[in-house]
LODO-369710 format. One record per residue (C-alpha): residue number from 1; residue in three letters; x, y, z. Coordinates in steps of 0.05 Angstrom, whole numbers. Last residue first. Layout:
NUM:Ala:X:Y:Z;
...
% end
This chain:
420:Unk:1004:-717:2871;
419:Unk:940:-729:2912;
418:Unk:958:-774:2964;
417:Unk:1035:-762:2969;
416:Unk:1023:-714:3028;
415:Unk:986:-766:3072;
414:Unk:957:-725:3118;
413:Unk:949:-714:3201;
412:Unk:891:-677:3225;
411:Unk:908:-676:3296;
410:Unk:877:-723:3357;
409:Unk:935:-765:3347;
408:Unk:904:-832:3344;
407:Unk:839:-791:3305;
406:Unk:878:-761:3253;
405:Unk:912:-834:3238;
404:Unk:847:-865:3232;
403:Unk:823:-806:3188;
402:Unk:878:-803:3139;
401:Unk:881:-881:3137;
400:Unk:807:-872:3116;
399:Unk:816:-809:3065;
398:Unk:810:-737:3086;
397:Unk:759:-689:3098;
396:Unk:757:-636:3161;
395:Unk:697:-600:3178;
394:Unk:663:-552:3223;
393:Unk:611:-581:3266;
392:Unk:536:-545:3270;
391:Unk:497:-616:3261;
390:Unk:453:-601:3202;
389:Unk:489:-539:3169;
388:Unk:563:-558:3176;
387:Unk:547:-637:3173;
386:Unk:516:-640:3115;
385:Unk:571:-629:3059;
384:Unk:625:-664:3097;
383:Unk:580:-714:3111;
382:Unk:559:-736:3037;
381:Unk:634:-734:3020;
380:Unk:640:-777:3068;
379:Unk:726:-796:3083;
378:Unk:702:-757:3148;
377:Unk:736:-710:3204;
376:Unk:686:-669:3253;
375:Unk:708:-604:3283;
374:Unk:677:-570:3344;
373:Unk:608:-573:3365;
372:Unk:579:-601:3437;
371:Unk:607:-666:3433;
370:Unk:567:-725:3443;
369:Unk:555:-737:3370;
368:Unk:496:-772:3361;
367:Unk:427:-725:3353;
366:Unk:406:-747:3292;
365:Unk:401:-739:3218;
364:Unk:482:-718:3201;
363:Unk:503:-785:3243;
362:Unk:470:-831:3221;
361:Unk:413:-877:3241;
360:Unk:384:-952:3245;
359:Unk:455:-964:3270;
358:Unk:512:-931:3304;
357:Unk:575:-972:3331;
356:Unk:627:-928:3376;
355:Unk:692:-944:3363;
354:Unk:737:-949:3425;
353:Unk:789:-1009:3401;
352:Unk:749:-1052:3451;
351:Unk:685:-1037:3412;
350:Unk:719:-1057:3345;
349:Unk:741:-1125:3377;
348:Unk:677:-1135:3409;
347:Unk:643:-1123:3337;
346:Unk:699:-1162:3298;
345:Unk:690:-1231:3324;
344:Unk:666:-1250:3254;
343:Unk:596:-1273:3279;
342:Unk:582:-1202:3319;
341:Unk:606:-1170:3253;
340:Unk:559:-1204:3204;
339:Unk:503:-1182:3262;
338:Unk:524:-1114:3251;
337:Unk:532:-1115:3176;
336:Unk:459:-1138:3176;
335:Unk:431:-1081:3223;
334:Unk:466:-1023:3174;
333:Unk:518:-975:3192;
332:Unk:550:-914:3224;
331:Unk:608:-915:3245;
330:Unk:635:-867:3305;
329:Unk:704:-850:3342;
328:Unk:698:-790:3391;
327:Unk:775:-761:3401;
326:Unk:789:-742:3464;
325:Unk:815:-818:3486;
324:Unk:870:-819:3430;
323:Unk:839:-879:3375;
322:Unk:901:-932:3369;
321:Unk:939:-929:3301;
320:Unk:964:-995:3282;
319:Unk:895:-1040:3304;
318:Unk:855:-981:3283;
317:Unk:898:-992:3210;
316:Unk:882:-1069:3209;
315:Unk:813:-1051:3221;
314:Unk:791:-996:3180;
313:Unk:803:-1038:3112;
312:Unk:755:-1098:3132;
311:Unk:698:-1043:3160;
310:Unk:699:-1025:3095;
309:Unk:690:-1088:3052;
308:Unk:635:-1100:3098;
307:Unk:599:-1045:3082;
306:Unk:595:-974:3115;
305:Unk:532:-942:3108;
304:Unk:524:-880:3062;
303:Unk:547:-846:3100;
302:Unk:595:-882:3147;
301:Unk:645:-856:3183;
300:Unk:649:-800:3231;
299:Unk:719:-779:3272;
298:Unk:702:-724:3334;
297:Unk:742:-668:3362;
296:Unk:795:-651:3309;
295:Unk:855:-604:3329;
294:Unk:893:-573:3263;
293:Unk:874:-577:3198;
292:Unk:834:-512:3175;
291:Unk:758:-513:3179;
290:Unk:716:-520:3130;
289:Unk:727:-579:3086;
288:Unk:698:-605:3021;
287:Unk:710:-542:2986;
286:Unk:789:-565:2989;
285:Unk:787:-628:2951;
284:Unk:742:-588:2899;
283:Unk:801:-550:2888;
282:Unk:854:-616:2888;
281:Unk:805:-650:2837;
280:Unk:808:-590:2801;
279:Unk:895:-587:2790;
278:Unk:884:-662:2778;
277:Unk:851:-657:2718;
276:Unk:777:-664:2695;
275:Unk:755:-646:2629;
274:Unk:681:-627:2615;
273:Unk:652:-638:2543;
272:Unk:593:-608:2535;
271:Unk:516:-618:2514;
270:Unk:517:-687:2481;
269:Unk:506:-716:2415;
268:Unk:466:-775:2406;
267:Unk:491:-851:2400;
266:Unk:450:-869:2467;
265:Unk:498:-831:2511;
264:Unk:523:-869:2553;
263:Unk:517:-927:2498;
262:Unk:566:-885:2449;
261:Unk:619:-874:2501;
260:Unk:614:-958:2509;
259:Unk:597:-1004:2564;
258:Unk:548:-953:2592;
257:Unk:490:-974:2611;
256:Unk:516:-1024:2666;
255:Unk:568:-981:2694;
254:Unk:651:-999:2685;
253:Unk:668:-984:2616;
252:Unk:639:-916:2616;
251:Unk:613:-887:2689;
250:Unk:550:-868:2667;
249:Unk:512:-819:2722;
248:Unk:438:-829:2749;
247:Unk:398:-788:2803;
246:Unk:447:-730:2809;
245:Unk:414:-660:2842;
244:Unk:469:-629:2867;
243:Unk:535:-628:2923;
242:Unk:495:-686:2960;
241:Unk:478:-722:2900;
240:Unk:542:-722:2866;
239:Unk:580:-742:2935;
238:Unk:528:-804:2958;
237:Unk:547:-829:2875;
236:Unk:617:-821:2882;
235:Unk:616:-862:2960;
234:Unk:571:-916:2915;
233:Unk:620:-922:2853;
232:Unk:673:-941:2905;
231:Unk:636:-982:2948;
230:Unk:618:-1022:2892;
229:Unk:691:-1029:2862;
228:Unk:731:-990:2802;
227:Unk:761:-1059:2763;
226:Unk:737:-1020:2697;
225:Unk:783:-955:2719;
224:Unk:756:-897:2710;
223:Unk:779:-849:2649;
222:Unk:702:-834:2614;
221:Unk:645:-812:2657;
220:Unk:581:-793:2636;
219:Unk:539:-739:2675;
218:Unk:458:-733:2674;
217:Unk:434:-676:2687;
216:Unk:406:-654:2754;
215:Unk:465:-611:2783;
214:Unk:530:-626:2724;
213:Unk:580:-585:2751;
212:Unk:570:-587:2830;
211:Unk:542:-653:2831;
210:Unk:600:-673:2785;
209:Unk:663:-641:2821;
208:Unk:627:-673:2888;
207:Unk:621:-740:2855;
206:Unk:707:-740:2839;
205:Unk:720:-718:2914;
204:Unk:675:-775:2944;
203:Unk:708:-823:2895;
202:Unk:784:-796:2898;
201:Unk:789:-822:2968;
200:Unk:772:-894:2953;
199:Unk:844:-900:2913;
198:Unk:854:-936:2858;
197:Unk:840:-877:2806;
196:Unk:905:-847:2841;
195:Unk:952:-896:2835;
194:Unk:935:-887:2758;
193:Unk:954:-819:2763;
192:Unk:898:-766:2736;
191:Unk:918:-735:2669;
190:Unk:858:-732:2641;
189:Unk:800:-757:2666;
188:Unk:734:-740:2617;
187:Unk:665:-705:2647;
186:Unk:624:-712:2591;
185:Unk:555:-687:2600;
184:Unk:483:-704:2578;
183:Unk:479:-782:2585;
182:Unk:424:-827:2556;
181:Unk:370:-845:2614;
180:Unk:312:-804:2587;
179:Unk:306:-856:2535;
178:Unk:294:-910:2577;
177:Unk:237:-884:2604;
176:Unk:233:-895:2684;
175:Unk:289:-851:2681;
174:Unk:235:-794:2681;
173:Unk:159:-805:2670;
172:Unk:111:-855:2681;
171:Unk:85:-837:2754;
170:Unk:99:-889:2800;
169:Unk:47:-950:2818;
168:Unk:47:-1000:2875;
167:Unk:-5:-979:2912;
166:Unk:20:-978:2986;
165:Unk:87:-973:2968;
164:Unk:72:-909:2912;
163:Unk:48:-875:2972;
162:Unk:102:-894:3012;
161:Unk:150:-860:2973;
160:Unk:104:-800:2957;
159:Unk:111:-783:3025;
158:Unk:171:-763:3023;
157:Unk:212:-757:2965;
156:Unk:231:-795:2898;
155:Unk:288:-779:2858;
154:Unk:268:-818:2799;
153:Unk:269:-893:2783;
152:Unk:297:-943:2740;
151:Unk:349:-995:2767;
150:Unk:411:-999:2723;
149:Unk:450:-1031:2779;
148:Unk:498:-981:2784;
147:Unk:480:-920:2756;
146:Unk:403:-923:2784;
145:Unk:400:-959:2839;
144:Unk:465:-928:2855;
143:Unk:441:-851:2850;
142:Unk:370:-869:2883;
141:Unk:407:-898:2941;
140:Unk:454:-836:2948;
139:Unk:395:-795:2939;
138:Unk:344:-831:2983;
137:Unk:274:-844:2964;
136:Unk:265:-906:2916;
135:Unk:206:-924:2875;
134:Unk:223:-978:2834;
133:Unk:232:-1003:2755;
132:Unk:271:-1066:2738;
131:Unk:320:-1053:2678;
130:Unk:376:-1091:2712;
129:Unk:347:-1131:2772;
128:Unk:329:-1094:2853;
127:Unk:380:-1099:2899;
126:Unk:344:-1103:2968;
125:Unk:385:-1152:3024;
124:Unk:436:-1099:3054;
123:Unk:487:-1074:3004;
122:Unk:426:-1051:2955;
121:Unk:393:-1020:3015;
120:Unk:448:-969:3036;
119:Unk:410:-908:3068;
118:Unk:385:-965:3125;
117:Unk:344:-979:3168;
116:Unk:331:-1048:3148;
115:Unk:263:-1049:3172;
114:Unk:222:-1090:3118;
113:Unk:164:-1046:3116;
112:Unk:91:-1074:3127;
111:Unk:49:-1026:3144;
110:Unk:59:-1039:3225;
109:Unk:138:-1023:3203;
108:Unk:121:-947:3181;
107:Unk:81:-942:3241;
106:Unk:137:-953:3281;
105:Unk:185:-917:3253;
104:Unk:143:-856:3263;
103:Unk:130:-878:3338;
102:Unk:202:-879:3348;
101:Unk:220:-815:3327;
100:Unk:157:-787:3362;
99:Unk:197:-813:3431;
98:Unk:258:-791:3404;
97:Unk:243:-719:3399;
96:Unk:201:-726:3467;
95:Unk:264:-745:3501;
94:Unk:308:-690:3468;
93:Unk:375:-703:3444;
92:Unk:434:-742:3446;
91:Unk:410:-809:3422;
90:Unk:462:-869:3427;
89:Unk:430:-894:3494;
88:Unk:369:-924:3450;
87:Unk:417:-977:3428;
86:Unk:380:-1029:3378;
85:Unk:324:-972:3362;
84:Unk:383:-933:3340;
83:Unk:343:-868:3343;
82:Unk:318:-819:3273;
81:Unk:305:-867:3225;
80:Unk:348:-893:3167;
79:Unk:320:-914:3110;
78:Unk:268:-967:3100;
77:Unk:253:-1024:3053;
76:Unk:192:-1046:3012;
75:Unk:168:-1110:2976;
74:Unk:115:-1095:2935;
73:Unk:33:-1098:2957;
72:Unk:51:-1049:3025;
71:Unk:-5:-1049:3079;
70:Unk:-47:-982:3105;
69:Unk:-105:-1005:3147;
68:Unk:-142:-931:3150;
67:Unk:-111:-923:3215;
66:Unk:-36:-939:3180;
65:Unk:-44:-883:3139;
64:Unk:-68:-837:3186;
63:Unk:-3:-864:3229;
62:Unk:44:-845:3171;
61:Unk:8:-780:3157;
60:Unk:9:-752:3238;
59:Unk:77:-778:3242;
58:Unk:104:-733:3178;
57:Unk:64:-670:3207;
56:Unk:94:-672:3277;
55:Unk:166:-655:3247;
54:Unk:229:-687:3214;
53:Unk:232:-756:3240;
52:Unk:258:-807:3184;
51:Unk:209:-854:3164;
50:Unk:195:-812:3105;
49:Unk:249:-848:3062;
48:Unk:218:-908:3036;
47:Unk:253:-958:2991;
46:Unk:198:-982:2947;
45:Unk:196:-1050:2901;
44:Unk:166:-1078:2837;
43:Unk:150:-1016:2804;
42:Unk:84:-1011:2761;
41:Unk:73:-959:2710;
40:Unk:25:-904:2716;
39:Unk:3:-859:2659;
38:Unk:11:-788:2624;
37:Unk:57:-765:2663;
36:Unk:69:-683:2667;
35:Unk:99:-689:2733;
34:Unk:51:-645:2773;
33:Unk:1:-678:2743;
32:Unk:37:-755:2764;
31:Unk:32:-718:2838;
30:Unk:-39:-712:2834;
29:Unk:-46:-782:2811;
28:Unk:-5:-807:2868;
27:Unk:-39:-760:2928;
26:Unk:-106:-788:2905;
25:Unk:-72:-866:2899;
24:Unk:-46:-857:2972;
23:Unk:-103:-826:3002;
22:Unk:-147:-886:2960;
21:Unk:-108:-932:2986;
20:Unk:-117:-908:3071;
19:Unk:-188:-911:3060;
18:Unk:-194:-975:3039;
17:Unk:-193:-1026:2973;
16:Unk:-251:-1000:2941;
15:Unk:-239:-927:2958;
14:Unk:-256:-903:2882;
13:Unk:-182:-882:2878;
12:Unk:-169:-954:2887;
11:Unk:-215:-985:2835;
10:Unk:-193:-934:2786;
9:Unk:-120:-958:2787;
8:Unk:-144:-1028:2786;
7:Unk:-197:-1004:2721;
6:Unk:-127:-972:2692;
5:Unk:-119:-902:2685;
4:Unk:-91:-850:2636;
3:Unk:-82:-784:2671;
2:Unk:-110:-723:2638;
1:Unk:-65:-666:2629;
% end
């Protein structure tokens, strides 16, 4: 299929704006091919996630790019890297590993990335407008861009991300057309305690059922609460796109595109109704873990970055249940919640209690965990389902008092009311 360009888009592709353009605009136009687009569009901002180390090959593109004078036209965040270029000492592994690590990020901020760090842009500074289209790598960024702020794009990779930086154009096709955006699935509550639909550990749990289920389509959900908070919606969102392929969900009553059943699904029929009782929450409660409760080695919170809000629940219950000195206590976060923590008084206070602060990073793409294996306890969906395969821990899920109180007794300890 023959893309339809403009005379800007042609003017770049031509090499009339540099070398390192018209790489980006080749590898673009191929890409919209592969797509099936028929045109460009143009996206107001990027959120780029091939800064993150994962061989020789991404390093050697970044820095062509930047030799052939590589600058971003929209504004343009980054994800995590590989190092916490704010505490070096965090990284566990190899020396030339985070020497490359560092170069990549590098390069990626000499073209003109803002350098956030972060998986969690929209709760750190980039929050693009309702009905705004950008090119964002990420899933759990993607998935809330998308869902919860109504954000068009697709679930960019590599590469392209940058790509589409540098030129400012995406490929037309996807959720950047509104009517690819209507829901497929219903995935109804029923019977689920209202206690329950308050609490954050249902979120993770809940997005894993619909990653699982639902893959790439697009699932609508009807039985949350409308009061159902930000970091809420986001720890559902990190689940459904870890467990599948989830770029956008309708929560009904409480996302932006779906204030009604009928609006989720743009007054068409959909594929299946799905119910959801407590009985499967409880099942896929169980596939998140893989080891039995018992001894736990290391705590890890924070993917996608913990927020504010967060950090103000963990507190009070760190201040009741003091971490036991085997246990390895980490959050990972973002550069702006670290500063907002330095002016609250919490950062020395957090230290003090034994936590160990990550930025720039996390936990499932680096070297951080100073243990040598054992088993890991998260309230991240989005860990539990990495951290087996990328980091070799076995794992434990549970909620945040559930962790906190794990990791003061150094057993898994659970609150048996939780999910009854």
């Amino acid at each position: 299929m023959a893309i339809e360009l403009t005379a800007e888009d042609e003017a770049m592709l031509a090499g009339e704006e540099g070398t390192a353009v018209q790489m980006a605009m080749r590898i673009l136009v191929t890409m919209a091919g592969v797509y099936g687009a028929a045109r460009l569009l143009d996206v107001a901002s990027a959120h780029i996630d091939g800064c993150l180390y994962h061989g020789y090959s991404g390093l050697e593109f970044a820095e062509r790019l930047v030799a052939g004078g590589a600058r971003v036209r929209i504004p343009t965040t980054l994800n995590v890297g590989a190092v916490d270029l704010l505490h070096p000492e965090h990284f566990q592994g190899n020396p030339q590993l985070a020497a490359r690590a560092t170069r990549l990020m590098q390069a990626y901020e000499e073209m003109g990335c803002q350098p956030i760090w972060t998986c969690a842009p929209y709760q750190a500074m980039h929050r693009p407008a309702f009905g705004t289209d950008v090119a964002w790598a990420e899933s759990n960024a993607i998935v809330f861009a998308n869902s919860v702020l109504g954000a068009h794009t697709n679930r960019y990779g590599d590469f392209i991300d940058i790509c589409m930086a540098i030129t400012g154009r995406a490929p037309a096709f996807g959720l950047h057309l509104p009517e690819n955006r209507r829901g497929q699935l219903l995935f109804r509550l029923e019977g689920i305690p209202e206690r329950l639909l308050h609490e954050d550990v249902l979120f993770p749990v809940l997005g894993y059922l619909l990653g699982k289920a639902a893959q790439s389509k697009i699932p609508v959900i009807e039985g949350l609460l409308p009061e159902t908070t930000e970091d809420q919606l986001k720890a559902l969102g990190a689940a459904a796109a870890s467990s599948g392929a989830v770029a956008l969900f309708h929560a009904v009553g409480v996302t932006p595109e779906a204030p009604t059943l009928e609006a989720a699904f743009q007054g068409r029929p959909y594929d299946q109704t799905i119910p959801v009782t407590l009985a499967d929450l409880r099942r896929t409660l169980a596939r998140l873990g893989t080891a039995e409760d018992g001894k736990i080695h290391v705590v890890a919170l924070g993917s996608p970055h913990f927020s504010l809000t967060e950090f103000a629940a963990l507190m009070p219950l760190l201040a009741q249940y003091p971490i036991h000195p085997e246990v390895e206590f980490i959050v990972c976060s973002n550069r702006l919640a670290l500063a907002a923590l330095q002016q609250r008084g919490w950062l020395e206070r957090l230290r003090a209690m034994g936590v160990r602060l990550v930025v720039d990073t996390c936990v499932v793409v680096a070297p951080i965990v100073r243990h040598q294996g054992g088993v890991l306890m998260t309230n991240s969906g989005k860990f539990a389902h990495y951290a087996p395969g990328n980091i070799g821990f076995e794992v434990v899920f549970g909620s945040l008092a559930e962790c906190v109180r794990s990791a003061a007794q150094g057993v898994v300890w659970r609150d048996e009311g939780l999910w009854r």
